[in-house]
PAPA-707516 format. One record per atom (N, C-alpha, C): x, z, y; residue in three letters; residue number from 0. Coordinates in nm, 2 decimals. Layout:
NODE      x      z      y type seq
NODE      X      Z      Y  ALA NUM
...
This chain:
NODE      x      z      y type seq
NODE   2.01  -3.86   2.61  UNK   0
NODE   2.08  -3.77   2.69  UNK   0
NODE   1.99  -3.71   2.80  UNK   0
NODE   1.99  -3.60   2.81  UNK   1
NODE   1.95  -3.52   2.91  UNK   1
NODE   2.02  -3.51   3.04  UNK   1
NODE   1.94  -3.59   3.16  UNK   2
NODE   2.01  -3.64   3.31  UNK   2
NODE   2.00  -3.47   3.35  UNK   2
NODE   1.94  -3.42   3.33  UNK   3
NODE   1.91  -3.25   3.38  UNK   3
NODE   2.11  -3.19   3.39  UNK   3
NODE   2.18  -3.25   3.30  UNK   4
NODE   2.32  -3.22   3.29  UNK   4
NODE   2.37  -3.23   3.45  UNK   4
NODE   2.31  -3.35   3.50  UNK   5
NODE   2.38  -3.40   3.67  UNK   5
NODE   2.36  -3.25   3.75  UNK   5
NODE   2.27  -3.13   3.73  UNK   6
NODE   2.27  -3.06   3.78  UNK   6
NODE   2.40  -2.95   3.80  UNK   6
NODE   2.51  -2.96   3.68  UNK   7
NODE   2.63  -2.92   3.69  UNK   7
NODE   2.71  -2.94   3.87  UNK   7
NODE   2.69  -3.10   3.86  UNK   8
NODE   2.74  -3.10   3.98  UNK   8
NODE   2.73  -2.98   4.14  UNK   8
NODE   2.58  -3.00   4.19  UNK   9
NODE   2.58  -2.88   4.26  UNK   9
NODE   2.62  -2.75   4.29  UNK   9
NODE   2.62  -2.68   4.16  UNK  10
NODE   2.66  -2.56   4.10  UNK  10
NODE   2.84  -2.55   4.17  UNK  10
NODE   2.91  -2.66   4.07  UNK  11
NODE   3.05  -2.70   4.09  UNK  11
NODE   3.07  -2.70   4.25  UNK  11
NODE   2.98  -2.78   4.34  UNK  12
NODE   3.01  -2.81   4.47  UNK  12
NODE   3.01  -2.73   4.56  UNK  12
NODE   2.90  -2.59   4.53  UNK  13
NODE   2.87  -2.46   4.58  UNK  13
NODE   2.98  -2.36   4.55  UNK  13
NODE   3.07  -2.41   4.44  UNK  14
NODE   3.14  -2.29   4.40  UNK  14
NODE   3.30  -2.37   4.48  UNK  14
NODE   3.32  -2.45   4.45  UNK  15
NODE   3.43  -2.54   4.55  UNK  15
NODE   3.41  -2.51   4.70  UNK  15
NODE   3.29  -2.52   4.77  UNK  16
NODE   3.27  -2.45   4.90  UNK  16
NODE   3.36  -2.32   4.92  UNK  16
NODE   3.32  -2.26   4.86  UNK  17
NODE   3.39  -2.11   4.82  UNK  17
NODE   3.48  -2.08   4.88  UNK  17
NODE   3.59  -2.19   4.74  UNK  18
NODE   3.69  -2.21   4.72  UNK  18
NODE   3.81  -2.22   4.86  UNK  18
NODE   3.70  -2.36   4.91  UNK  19
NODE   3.76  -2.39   5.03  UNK  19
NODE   3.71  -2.32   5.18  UNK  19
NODE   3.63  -2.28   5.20  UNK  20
NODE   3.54  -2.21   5.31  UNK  20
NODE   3.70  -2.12   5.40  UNK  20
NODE   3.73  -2.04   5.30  UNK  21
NODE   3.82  -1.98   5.41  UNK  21
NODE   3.99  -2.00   5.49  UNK  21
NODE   4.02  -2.12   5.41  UNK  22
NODE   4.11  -2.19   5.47  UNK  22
NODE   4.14  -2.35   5.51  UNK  22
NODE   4.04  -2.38   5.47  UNK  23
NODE   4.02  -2.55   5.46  UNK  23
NODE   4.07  -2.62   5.61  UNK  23
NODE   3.99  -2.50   5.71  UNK  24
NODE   3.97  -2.59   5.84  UNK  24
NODE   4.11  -2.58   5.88  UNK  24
NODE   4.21  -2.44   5.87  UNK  25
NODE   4.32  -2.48   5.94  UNK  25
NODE   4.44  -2.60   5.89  UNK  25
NODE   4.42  -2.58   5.74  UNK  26
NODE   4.49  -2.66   5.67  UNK  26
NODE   4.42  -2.82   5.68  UNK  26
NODE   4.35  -2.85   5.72  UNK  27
NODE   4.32  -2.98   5.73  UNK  27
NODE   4.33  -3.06   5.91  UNK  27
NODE   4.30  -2.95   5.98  UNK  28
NODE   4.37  -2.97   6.15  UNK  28
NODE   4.47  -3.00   6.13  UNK  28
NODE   4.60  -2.95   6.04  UNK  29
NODE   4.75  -2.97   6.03  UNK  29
NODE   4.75  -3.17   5.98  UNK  29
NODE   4.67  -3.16   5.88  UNK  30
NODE   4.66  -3.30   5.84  UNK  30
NODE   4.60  -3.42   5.81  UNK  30
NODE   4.50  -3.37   5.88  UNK  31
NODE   4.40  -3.50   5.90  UNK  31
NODE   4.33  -3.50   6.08  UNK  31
NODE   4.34  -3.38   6.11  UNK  32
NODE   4.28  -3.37   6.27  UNK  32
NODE   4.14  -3.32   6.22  UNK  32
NODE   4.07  -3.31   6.16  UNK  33
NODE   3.93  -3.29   6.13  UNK  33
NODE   3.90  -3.19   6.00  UNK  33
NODE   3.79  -3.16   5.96  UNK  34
NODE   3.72  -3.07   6.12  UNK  34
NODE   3.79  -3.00   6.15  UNK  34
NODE   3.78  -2.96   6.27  UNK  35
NODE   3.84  -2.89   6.41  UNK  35
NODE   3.81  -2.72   6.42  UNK  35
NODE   3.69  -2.75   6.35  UNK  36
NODE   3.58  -2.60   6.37  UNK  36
NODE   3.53  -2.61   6.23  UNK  36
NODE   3.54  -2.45   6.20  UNK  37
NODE   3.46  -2.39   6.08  UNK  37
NODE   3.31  -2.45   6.06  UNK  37
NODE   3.20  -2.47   6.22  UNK  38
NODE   3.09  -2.54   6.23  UNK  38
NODE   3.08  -2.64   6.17  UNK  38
NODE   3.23  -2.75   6.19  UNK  39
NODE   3.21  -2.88   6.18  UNK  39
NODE   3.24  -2.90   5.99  UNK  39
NODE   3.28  -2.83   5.92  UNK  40
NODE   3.33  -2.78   5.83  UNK  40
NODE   3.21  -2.76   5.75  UNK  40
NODE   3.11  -2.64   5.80  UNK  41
NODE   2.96  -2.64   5.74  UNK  41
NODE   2.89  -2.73   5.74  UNK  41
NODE   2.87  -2.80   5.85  UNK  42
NODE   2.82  -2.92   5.88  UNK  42
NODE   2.84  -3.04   5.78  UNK  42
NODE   2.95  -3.06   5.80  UNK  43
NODE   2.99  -3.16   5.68  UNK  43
NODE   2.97  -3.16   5.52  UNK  43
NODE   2.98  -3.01   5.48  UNK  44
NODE   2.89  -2.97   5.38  UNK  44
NODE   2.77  -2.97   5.31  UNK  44
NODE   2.71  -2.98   5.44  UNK  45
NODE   2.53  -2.99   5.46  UNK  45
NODE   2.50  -3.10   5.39  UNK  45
NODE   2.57  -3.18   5.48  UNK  46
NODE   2.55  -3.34   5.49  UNK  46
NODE   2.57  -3.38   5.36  UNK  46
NODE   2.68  -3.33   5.29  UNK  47
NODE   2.70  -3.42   5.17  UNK  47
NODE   2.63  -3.30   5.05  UNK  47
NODE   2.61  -3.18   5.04  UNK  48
NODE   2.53  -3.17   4.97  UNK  48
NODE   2.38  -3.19   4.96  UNK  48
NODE   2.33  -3.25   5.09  UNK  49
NODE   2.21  -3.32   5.06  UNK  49
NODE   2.22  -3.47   5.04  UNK  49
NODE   2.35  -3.52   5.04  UNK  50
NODE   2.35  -3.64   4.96  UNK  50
NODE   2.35  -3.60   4.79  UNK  50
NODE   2.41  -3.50   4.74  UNK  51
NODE   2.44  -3.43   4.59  UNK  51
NODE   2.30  -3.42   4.55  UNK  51
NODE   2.22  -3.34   4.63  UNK  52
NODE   2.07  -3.28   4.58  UNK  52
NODE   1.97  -3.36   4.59  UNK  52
NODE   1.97  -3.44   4.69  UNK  53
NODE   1.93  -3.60   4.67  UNK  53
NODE   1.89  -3.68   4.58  UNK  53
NODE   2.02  -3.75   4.57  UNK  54
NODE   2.06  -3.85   4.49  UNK  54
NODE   2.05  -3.79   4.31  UNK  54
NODE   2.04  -3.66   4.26  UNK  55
NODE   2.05  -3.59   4.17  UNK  55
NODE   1.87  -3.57   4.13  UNK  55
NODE   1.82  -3.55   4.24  UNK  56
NODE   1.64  -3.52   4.23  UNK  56
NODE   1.63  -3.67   4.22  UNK  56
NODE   1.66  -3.75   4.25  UNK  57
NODE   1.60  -3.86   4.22  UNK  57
NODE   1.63  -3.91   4.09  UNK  57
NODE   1.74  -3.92   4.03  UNK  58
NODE   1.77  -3.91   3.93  UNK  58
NODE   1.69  -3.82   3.76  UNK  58
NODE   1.67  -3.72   3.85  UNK  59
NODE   1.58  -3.63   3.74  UNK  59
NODE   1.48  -3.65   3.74  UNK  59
NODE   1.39  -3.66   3.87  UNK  60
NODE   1.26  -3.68   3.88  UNK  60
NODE   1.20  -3.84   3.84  UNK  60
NODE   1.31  -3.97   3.90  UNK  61
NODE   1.20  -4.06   3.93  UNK  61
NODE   1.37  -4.16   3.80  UNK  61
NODE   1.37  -4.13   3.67  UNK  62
NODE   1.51  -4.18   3.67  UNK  62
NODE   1.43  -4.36   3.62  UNK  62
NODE   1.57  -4.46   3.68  UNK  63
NODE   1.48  -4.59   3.65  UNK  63
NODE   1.68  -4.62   3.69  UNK  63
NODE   1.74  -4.73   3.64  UNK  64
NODE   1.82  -4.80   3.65  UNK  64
NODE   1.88  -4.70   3.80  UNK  64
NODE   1.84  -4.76   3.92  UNK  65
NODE   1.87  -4.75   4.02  UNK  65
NODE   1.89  -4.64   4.05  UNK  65
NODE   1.81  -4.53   4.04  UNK  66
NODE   1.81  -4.35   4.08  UNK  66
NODE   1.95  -4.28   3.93  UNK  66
NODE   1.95  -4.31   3.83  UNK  67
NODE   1.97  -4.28   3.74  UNK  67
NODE   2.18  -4.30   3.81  UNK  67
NODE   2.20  -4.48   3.86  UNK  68
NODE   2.34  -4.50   3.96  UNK  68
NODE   2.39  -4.45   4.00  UNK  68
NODE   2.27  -4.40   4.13  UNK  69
NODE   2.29  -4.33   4.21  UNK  69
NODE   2.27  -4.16   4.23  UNK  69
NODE   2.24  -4.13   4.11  UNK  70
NODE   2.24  -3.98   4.09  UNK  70
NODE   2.40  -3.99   3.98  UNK  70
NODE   2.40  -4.06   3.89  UNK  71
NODE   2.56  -4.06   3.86  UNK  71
NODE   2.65  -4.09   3.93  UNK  71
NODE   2.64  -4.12   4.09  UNK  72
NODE   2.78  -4.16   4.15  UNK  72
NODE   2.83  -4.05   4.20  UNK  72
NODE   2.73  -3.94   4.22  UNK  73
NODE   2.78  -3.77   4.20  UNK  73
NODE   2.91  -3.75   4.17  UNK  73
NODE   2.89  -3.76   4.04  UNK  74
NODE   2.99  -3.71   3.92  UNK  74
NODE   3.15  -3.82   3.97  UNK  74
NODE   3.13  -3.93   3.99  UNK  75
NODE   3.30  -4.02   4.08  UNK  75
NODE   3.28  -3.92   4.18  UNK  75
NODE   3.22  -3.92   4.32  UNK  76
NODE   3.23  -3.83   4.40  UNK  76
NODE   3.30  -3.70   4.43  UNK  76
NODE   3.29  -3.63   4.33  UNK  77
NODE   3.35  -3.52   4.27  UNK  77
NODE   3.49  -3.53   4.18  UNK  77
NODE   3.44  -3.61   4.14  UNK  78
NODE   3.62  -3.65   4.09  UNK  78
NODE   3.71  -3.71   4.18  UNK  78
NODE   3.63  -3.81   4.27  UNK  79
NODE   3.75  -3.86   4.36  UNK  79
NODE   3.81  -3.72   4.48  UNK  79
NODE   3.69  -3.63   4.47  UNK  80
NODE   3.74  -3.52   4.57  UNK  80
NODE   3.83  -3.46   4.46  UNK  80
NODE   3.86  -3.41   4.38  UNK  81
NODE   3.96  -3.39   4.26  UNK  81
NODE   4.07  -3.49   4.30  UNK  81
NODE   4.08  -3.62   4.30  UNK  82
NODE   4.19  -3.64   4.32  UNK  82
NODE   4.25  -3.66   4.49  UNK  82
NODE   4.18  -3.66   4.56  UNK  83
NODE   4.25  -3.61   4.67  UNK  83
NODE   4.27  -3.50   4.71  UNK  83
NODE   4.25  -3.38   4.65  UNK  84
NODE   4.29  -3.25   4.66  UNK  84
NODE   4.41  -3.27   4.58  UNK  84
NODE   4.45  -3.34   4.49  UNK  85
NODE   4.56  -3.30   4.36  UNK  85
NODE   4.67  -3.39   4.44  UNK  85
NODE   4.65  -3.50   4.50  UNK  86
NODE   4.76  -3.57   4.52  UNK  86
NODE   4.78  -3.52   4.68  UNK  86
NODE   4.71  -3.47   4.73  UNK  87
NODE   4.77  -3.39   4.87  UNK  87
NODE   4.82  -3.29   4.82  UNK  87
NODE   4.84  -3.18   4.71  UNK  88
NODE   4.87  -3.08   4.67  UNK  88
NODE   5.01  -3.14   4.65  UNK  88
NODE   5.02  -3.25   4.60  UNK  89
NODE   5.17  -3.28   4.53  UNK  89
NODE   5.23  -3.35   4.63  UNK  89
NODE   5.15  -3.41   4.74  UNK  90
NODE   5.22  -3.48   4.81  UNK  90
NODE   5.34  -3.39   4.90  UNK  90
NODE   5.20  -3.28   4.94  UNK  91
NODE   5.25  -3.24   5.11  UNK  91
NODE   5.30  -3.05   5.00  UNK  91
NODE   5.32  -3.11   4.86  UNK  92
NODE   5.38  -2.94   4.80  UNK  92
NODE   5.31  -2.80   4.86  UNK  92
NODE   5.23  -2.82   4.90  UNK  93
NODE   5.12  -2.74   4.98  UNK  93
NODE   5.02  -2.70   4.91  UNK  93
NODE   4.92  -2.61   4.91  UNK  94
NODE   4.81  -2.57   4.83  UNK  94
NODE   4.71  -2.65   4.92  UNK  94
NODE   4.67  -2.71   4.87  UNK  95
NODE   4.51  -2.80   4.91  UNK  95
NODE   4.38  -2.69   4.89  UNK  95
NODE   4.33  -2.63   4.98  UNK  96
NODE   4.22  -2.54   4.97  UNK  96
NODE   4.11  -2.66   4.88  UNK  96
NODE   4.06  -2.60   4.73  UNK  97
NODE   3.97  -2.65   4.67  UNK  97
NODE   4.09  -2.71   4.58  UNK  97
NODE   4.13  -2.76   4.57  UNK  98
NODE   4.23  -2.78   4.45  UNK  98
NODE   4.22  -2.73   4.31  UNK  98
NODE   4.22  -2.59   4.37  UNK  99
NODE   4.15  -2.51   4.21  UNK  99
NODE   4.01  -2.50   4.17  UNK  99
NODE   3.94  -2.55   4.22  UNK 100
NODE   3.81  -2.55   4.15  UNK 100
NODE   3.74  -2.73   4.16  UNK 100
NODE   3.86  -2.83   4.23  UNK 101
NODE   3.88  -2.95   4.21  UNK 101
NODE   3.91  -2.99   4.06  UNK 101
NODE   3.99  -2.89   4.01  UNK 102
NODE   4.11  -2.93   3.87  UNK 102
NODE   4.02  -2.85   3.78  UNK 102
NODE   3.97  -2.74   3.83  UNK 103
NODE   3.88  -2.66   3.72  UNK 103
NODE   3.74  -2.74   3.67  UNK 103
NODE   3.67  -2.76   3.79  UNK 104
NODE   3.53  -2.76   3.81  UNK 104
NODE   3.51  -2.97   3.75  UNK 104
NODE   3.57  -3.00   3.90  UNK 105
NODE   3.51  -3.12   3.90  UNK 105
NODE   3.57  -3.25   3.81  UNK 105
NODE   3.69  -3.20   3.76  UNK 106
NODE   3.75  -3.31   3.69  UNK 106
NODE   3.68  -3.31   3.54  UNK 106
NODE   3.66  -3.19   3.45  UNK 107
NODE   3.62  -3.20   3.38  UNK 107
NODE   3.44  -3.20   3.38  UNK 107
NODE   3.35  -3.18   3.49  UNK 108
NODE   3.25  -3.17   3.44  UNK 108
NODE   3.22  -3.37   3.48  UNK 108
NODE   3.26  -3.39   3.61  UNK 109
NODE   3.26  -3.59   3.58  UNK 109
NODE   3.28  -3.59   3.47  UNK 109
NODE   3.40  -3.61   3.37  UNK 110
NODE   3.45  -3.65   3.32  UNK 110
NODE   3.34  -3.63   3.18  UNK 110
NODE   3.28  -3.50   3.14  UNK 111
NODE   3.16  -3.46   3.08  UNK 111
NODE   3.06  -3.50   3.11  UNK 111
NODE   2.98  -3.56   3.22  UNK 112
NODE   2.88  -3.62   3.25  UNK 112
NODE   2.89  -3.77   3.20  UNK 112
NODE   3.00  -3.87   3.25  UNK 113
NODE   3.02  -3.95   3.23  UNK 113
NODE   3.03  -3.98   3.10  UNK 113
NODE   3.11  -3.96   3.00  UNK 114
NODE   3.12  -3.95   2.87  UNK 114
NODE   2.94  -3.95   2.81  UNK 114
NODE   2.90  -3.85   2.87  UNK 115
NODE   2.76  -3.85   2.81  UNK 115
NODE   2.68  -4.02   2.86  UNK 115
NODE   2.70  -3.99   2.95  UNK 116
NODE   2.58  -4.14   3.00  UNK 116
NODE   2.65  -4.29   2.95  UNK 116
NODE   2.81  -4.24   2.95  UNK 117
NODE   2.86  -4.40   2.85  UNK 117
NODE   2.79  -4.43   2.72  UNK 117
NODE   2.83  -4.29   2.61  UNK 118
NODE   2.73  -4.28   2.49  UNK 118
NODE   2.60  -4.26   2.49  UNK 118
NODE   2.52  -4.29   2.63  UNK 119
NODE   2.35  -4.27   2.59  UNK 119
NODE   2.27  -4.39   2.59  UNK 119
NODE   2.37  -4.49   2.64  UNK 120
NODE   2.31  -4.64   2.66  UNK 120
NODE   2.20  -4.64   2.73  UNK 120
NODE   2.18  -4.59   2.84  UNK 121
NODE   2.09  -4.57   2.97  UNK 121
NODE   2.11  -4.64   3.05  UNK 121
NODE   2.28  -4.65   3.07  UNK 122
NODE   2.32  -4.75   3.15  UNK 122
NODE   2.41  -4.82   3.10  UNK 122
NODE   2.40  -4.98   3.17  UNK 123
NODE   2.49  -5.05   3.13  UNK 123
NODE   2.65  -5.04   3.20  UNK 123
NODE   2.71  -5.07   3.14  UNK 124
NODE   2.87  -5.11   3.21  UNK 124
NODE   2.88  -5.10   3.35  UNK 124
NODE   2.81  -5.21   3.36  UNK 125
NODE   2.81  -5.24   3.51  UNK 125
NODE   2.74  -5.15   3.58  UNK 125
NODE   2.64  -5.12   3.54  UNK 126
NODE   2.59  -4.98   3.60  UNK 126
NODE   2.65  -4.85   3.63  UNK 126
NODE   2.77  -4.85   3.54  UNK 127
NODE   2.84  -4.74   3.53  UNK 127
NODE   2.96  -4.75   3.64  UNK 127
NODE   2.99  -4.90   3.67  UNK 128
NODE   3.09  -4.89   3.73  UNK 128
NODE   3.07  -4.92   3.88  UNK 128
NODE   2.96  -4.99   3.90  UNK 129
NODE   2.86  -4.96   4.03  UNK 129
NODE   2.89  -4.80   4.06  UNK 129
NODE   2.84  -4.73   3.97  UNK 130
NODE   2.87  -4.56   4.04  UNK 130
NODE   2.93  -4.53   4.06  UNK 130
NODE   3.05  -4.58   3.99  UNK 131
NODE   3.22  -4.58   4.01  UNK 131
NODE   3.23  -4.60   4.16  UNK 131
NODE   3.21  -4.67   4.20  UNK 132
NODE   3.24  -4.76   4.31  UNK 132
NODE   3.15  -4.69   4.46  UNK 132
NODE   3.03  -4.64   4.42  UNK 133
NODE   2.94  -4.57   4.56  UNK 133
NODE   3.00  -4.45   4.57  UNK 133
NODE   2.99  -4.36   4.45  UNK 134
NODE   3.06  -4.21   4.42  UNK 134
NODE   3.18  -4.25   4.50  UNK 134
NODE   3.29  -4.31   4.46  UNK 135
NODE   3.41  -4.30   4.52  UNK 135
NODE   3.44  -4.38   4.70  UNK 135
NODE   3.34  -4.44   4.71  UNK 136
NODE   3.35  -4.50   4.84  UNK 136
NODE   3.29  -4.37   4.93  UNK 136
NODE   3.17  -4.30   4.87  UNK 137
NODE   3.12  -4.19   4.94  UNK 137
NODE   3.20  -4.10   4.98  UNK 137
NODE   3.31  -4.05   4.91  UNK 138
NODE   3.42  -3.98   4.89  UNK 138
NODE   3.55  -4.03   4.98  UNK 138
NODE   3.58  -4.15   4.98  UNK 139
NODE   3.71  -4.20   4.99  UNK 139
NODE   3.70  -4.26   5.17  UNK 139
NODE   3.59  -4.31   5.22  UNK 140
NODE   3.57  -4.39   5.35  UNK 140
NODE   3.61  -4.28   5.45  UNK 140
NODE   3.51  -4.15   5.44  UNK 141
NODE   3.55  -4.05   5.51  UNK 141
NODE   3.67  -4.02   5.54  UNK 141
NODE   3.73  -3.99   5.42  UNK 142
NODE   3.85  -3.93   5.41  UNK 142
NODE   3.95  -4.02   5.49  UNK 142
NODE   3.94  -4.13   5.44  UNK 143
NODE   4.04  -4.28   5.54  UNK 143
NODE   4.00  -4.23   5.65  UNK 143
NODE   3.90  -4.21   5.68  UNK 144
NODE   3.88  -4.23   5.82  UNK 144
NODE   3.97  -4.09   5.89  UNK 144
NODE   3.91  -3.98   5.87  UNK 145
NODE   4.01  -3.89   5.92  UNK 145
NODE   4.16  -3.94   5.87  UNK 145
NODE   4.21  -3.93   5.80  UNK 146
NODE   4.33  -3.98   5.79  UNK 146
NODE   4.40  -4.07   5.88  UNK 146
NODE   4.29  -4.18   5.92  UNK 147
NODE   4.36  -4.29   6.00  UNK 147
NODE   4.29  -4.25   6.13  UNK 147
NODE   4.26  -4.14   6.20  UNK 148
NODE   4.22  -4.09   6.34  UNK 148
NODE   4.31  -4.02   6.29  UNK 148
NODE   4.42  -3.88   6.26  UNK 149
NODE   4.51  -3.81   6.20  UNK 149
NODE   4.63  -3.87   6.23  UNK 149
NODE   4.67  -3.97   6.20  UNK 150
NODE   4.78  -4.06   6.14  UNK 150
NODE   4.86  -4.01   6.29  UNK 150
NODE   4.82  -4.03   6.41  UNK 151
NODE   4.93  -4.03   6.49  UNK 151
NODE   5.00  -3.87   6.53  UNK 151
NODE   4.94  -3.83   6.51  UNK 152
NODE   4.98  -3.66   6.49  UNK 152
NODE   5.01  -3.59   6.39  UNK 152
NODE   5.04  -3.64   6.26  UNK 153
NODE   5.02  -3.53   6.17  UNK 153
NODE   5.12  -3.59   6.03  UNK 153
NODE   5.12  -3.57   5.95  UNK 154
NODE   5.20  -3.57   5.84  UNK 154
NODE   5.17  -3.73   5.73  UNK 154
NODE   5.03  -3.68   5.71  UNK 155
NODE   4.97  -3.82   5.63  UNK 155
NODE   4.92  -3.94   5.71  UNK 155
């Protein structure tokens, strides 16, 4: 298998930006309290796509058990933002800015990455579910956290 594939991710993440860029910040002040500002919004962006371009170069460049994890925890990452866009969409019947290129983009290319590195025997099980587990904690801690700073004001 060709890890060169993990570079889907970015592409997806750049184009999900997009997606979300022009309504995200008000729609998420309503329900999480954060970010507050369009700045904090870019910001946050930054941050995690140089965890994406990162953890993805290391993976291509230096791939060994451990980079190879952590350049696939990407691909959960991306799916877990997939399912918190889809289950806030259904929750709060609301359009979740990024939703559509959550359900477009990132559900099927994880889902295509993964499938590949199951069948390439690169990694083991447990390896795979290690990434399960960083990808989605990378994803999911954040999120709690505004949520549970949010909680007393807001809907979720």
């Amino acid at each position: 298998m060709d890890v060169t594939i993990l570079c889907l991710i970015p592409i997806s993440y750049g184009i999900h930006i997009i997606e979300e860029a022009p309504r995200f910040v008000p729609w998420a002040k309503r329900y999480f309290s954060a970010p507050t500002s369009f700045a904090q919004f870019v910001l946050g962006n930054v941050i995690f796509m140089a965890y994406v371009l990162i953890s993805i170069a290391l993976a291509i460049f230096y791939p060994g058990e451990l980079t190879l994890v952590i350049g696939l925890a990407t691909a959960a990452w991306i799916f877990s933002n997939f399912l918190i866009h889809a289950s806030l969409t259904l929750y709060t019947g609301e359009y979740s800015p990024g939703v559509v290129t959550a359900s477009a983009l990132y559900a099927p290319v994880a889902v295509y990455i993964y499938s590949g590195f199951l069948g390439s025997g690169m990694l083991s099980t447990v390896d795979i579910i290690v990434s399960i587990i960083i990808g989605s904690g990378v994803m999911f801690v954040p999120t709690l956290i505004q949520v549970w700073r949010g909680k007393r004001n807001h809907l979720i």
